[in-house]
C-alpha positions in Angstrom: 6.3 -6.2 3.2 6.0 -7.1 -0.8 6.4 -10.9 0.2 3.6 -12.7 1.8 4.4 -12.9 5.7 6.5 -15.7 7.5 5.4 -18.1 9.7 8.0 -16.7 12.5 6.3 -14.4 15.4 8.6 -11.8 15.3 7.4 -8.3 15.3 6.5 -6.7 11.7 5.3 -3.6 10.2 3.0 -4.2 7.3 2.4 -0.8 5.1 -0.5 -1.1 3.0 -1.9 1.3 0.0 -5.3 2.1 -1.1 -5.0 -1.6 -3.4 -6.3 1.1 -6.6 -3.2 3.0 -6.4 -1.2 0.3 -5.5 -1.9 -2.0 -8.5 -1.9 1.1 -10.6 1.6 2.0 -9.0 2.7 -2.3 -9.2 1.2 -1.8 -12.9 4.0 0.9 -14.2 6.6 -0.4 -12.1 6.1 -4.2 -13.6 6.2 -2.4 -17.6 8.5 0.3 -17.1 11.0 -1.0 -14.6 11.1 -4.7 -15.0 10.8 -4.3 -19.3 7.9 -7.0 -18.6 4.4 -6.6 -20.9 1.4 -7.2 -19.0 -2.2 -5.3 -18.5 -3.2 -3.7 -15.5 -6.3 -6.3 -16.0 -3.6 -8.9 -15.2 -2.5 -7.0 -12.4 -5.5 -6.8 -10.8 -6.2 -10.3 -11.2 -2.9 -11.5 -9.6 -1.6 -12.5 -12.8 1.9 -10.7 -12.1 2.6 -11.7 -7.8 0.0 -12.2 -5.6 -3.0 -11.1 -5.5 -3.9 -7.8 -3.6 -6.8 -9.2 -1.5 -5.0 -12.0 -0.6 -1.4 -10.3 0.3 -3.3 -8.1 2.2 -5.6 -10.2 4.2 -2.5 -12.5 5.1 -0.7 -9.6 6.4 -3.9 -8.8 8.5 -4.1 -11.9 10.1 -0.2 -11.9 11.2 0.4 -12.1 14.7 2.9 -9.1 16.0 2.0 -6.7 13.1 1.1 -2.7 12.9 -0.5 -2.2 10.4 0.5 1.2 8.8 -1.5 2.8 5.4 1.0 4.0 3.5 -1.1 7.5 2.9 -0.8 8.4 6.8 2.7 7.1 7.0 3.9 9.3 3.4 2.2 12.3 5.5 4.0 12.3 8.4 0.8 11.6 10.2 1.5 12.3 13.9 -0.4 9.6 15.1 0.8 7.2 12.8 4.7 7.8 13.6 4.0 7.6 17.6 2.2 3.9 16.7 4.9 3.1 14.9 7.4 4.3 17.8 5.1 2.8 20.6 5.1 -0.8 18.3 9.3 -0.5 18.0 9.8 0.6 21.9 11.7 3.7 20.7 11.1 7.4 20.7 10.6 9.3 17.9 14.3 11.3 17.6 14.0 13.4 14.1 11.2 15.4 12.9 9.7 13.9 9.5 11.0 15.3 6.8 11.1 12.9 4.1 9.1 14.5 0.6 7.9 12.7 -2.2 9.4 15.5 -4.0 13.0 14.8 -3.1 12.7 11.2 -3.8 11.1 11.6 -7.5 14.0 13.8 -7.9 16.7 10.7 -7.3 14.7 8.1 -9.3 11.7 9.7 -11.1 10.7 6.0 -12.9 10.6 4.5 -9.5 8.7 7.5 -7.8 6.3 8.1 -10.0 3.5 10.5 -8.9 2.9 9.5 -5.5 -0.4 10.2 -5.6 -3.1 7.9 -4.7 -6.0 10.0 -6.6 -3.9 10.1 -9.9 -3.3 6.2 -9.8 -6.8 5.8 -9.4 -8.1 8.1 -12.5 -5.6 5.6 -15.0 -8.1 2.7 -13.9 -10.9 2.7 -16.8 -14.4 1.3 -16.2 -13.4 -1.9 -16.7 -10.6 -2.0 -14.6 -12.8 -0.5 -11.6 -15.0 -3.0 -12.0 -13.0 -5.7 -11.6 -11.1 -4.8 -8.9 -14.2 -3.9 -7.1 -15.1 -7.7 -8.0 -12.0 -9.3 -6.8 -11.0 -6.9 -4.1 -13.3 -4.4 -3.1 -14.6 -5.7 0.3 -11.0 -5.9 1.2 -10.5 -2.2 0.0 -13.3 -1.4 2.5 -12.5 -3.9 5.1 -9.2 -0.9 5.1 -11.4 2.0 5.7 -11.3 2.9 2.1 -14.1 4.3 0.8 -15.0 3.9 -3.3 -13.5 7.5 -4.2 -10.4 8.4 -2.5 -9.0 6.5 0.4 -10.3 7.9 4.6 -8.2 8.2 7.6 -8.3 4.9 9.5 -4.9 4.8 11.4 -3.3 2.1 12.1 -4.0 -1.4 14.2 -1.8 -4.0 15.9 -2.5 -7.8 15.9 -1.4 -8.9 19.3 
């Protein structure tokens, strides 16, 4: 779900991320995995891909789709994993067992830190302004409050 939704009805699951961490996360992967120079300002303005807001809000308006945060999913949040199996028509088979941990260990410039609350400290002032400007109603819309993101679980479109 990195590419703006098709026009096709078929059933999706869109995982989203607190848009702070995300762009943060988008931020280091753009410089230090794709070799390519830009600011997080230019990030957060949509500069590098699509904007946040508007990747988000597309996804959100997408017939057939769960909506998953990416915080309850990484958790092995109970409720989250039965949506997800309720949404696919399929029975959970294997306990979740899938750490961040183990994955920064196979590709530690890919899997960073993992950690919403340290993505969000690397954003200055100016950069929390901003993306409060350009997408903080959106952040909310989420459930995700101005500090740290809040349960809100997960929603289908029908």
């Amino acid at each position: 779900t990195h590419e703006m939704p098709p026009a096709d009805r078929h059933p999706a699951i869109y995982v989203v991320r607190d848009g702070r961490s995300a762009l943060v996360s988008h931020a280091h992967y753009v410089r230090e995995i794709l070799g390519r120079d830009f600011t997080l300002a230019e990030v957060i303005e949509g500069k590098v891909g699509q904007s946040w807001s508007a990747h988000v809000r597309a996804w959100m308006r997408r017939p057939h789709t769960l909506l998953v945060r990416y915080e309850d999913l990484a958790s092995g949040n109970a409720a989250t994993l039965k949506n997800i199996a309720d949404f696919i028509g399929k029975p959970q088979l294997n306990r979740f067992d899938i750490s961040f941990e183990a994955l920064h260990a196979i590709s530690p410039a890919f899997f960073r830190s993992g950690s919403d609350s340290a993505n969000i400290l690397e954003m200055d002032g100016e950069a929390q302004r901003l993306f409060e400007r350009l997408h903080g109603e959106t952040l909310r819309t989420l459930g995700y409050d101005r500090g740290r993101g809040q349960e809100a679980g997960a929603r289908v479109n029908a």
